[in-house]
C-alpha positions in Angstrom: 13.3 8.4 14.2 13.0 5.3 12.0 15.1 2.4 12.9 14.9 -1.5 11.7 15.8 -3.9 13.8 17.4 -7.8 12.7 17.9 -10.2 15.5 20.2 -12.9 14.3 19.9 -14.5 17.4 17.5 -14.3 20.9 17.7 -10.5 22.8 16.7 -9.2 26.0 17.4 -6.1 26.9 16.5 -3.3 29.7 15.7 0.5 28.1 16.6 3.7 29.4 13.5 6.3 30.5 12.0 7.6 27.0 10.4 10.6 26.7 6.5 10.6 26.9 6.2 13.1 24.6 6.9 10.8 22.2 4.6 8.7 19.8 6.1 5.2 19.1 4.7 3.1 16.9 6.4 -0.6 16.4 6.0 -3.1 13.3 7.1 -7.1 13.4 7.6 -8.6 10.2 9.3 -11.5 11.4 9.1 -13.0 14.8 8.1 -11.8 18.1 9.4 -8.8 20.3 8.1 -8.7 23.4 7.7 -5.0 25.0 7.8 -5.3 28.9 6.3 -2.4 30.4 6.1 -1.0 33.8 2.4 -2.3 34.0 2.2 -4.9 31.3 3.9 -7.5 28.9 2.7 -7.6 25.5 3.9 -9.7 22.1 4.0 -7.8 19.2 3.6 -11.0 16.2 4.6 -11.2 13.1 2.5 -8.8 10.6 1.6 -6.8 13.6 2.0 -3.6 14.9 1.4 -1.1 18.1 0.9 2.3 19.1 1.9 3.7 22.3 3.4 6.7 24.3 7.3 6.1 24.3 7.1 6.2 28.3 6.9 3.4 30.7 8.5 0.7 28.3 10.9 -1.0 31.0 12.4 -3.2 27.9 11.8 -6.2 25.1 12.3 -9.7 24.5 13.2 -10.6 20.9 12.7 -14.0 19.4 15.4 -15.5 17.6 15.4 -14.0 14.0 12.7 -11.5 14.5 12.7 -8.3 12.3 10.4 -5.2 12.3 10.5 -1.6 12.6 10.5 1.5 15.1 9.0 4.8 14.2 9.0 7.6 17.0 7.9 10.6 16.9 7.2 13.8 18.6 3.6 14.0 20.0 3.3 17.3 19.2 4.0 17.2 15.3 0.9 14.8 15.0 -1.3 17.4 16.7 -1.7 15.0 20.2 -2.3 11.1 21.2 -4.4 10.3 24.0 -4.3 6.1 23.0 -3.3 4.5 26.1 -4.3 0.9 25.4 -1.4 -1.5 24.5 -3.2 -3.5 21.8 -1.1 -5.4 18.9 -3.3 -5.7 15.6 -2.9 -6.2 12.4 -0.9 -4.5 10.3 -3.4 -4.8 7.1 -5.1 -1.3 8.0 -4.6 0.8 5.1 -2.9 4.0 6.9 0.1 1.7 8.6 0.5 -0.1 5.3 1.3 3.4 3.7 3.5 4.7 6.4 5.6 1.1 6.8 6.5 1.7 2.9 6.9 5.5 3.5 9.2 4.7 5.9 11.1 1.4 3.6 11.4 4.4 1.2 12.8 7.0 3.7 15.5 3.4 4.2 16.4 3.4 0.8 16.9 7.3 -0.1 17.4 9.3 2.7 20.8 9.0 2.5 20.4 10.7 -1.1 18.0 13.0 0.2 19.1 17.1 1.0 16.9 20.5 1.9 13.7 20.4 0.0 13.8 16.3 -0.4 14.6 15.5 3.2 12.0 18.1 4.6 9.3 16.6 1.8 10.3 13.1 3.2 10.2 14.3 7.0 6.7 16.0 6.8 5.1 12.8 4.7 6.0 10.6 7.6 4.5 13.3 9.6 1.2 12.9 7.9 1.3 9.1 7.5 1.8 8.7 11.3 -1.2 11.3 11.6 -2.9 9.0 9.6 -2.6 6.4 11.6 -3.4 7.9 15.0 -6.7 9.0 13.5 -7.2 6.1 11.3 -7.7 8.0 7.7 -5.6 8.5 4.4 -5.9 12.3 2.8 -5.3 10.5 -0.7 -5.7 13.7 -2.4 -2.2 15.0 -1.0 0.6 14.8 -3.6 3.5 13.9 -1.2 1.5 11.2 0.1 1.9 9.0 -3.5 5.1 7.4 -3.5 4.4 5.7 -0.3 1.2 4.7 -1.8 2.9 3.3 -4.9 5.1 1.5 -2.7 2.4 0.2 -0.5 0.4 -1.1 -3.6 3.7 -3.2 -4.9 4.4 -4.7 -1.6 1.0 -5.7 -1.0 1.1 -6.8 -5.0 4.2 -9.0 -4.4 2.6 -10.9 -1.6 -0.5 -12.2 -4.1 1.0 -12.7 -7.6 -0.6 -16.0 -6.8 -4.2 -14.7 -6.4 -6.3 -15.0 -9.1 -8.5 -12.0 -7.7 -5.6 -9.5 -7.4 -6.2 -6.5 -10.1 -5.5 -2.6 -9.6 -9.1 -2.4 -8.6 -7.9 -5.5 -5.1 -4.9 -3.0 -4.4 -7.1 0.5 -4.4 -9.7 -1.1 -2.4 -7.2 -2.6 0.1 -5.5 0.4 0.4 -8.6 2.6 0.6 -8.0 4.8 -2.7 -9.9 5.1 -6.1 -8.5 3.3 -8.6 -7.5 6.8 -10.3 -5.3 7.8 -7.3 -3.5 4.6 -7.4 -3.1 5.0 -11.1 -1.8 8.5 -10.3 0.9 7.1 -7.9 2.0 4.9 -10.4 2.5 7.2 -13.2 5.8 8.3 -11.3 7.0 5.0 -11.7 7.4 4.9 -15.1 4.7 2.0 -15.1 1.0 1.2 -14.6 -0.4 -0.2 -11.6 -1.2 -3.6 -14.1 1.8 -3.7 -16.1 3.8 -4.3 -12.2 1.3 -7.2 -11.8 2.3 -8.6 -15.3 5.9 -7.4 -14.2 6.3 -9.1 -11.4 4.4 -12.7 -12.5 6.1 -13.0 -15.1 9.5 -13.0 -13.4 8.4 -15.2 -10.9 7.5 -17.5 -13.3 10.9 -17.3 -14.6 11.9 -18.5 -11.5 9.9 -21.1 -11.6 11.3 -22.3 -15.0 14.4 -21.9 -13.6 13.8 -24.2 -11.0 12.6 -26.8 -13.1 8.7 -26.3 -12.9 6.3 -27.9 -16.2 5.6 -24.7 -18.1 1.6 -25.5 -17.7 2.0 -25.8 -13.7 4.2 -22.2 -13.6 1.5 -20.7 -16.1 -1.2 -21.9 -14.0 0.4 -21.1 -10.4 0.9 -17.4 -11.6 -2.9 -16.6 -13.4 -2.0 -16.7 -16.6 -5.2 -17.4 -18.5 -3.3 -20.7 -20.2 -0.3 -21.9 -21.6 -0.5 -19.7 -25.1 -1.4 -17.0 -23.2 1.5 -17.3 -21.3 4.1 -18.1 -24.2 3.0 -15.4 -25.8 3.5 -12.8 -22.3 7.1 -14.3 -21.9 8.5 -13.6 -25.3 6.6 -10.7 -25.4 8.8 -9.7 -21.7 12.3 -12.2 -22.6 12.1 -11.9 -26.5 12.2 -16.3 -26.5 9.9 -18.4 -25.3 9.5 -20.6 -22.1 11.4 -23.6 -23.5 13.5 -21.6 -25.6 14.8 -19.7 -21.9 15.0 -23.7 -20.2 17.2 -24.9 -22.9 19.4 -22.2 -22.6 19.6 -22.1 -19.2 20.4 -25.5 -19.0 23.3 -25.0 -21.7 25.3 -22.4 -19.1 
């Protein structure tokens, strides 16, 4: 069971008995949800998560606006949990960061998905939620990279602005050799670097769009000057920064 969760407004709400069979594992991305259990209350905050038996939750609180994630699954597929703490943490850890995308890709596909695909898809989130419980990625397993790939963009698009971020940043973050990651990529169509490059570079299109000095936008999104910059951009747009202003402002 994956299910997302968008709470447009404030929810409280009572749950029915779950099974305790069941490993549940719950994601914030926005907001707070609050899990009221027979024997404690805890806040799950934004980029957190929490592991837990499905039984005992009585229900949750949801701040307005609050998003996130529920994965569940049967104990017995992940070979056994015996966590009993309820403990929100970050959700930075390598493992959770592969099996959130796993499961953003399972979102997008698994509509598309039949026989071989679905199974594929089922027993990587298997694996991923393994990983997890027992804090470890098996990067050498195949199935495993286009969660990683999808991991390493994600965690790419939230520091375009970082002047440290390289492939090397995302395979260390992410607890893979650089190789791997390359290897993940290769799917893709694209290198690990050239979605960096990619992804600055329409963000800095944004940024012309919105009116931003072409210095300030090549500066905000590491590009090693102005030239260099120019040069990226009609390399990617086939004109120039100025060249893409003027006829943006001519529409």
């Amino acid at each position: 069971m994956v299910t997302d969760f968008h709470t447009p407004t404030g929810v409280r709400a009572q749950t029915s008995p779950a099974d305790e069979t069941e490993f549940r594992l719950y994601a914030v991305r926005r907001g707070t949800w609050t899990l009221r259990y027979d024997r404690a209350v805890l806040p799950v905050r934004e980029g957190q998560f929490m592991i837990h038996r499905a039984g005992g939750l009585a229900g949750f609180d949801a701040d307005p606006r609050t998003a996130g994630r529920t994965i569940g699954i049967p104990i017995a597929e992940i070979g056994g949990y015996h966590g009993d703490a309820l403990v929100a943490r970050p959700a930075t850890a390598p493992e959770v960061r592969l099996l959130l995308a796993h499961a953003s890709l399972l979102h997008d596909t698994v509509t598309n998905l039949r026989g071989v695909g679905l199974s594929a898809a089922r027993n990587a989130l298997i694996e991923l939620a393994r990983g997890v419980v027992r804090q470890y990625i098996d990067d050498t397993e195949p199935a495993l990279l286009p969660a990683l790939a999808r991991a390493a963009r994600e965690l790419a698009d939230h520091r375009l602005t970082d002047h440290d971020l390289t492939p090397g940043l995302l395979a260390r973050e992410l607890h893979v050799s650089v190789r791997t990651l390359s290897r993940a990529f290769a799917a893709t169509g694209e290198t690990t670097a050239g979605y960096i490059r990619r992804r600055r570079l329409e963000e800095a299109r944004r940024a012309l769009t919105a009116g931003y000095p072409v210095s300030d936008v090549a500066a905000r999104w590491q590009f090693a000057d102005s030239s260099h910059f120019i040069r990226a951009f009609r390399k990617r747009y086939d004109q120039i920064p100025t060249q893409y202003v003027s006829t943006r402002e001519d529409v």
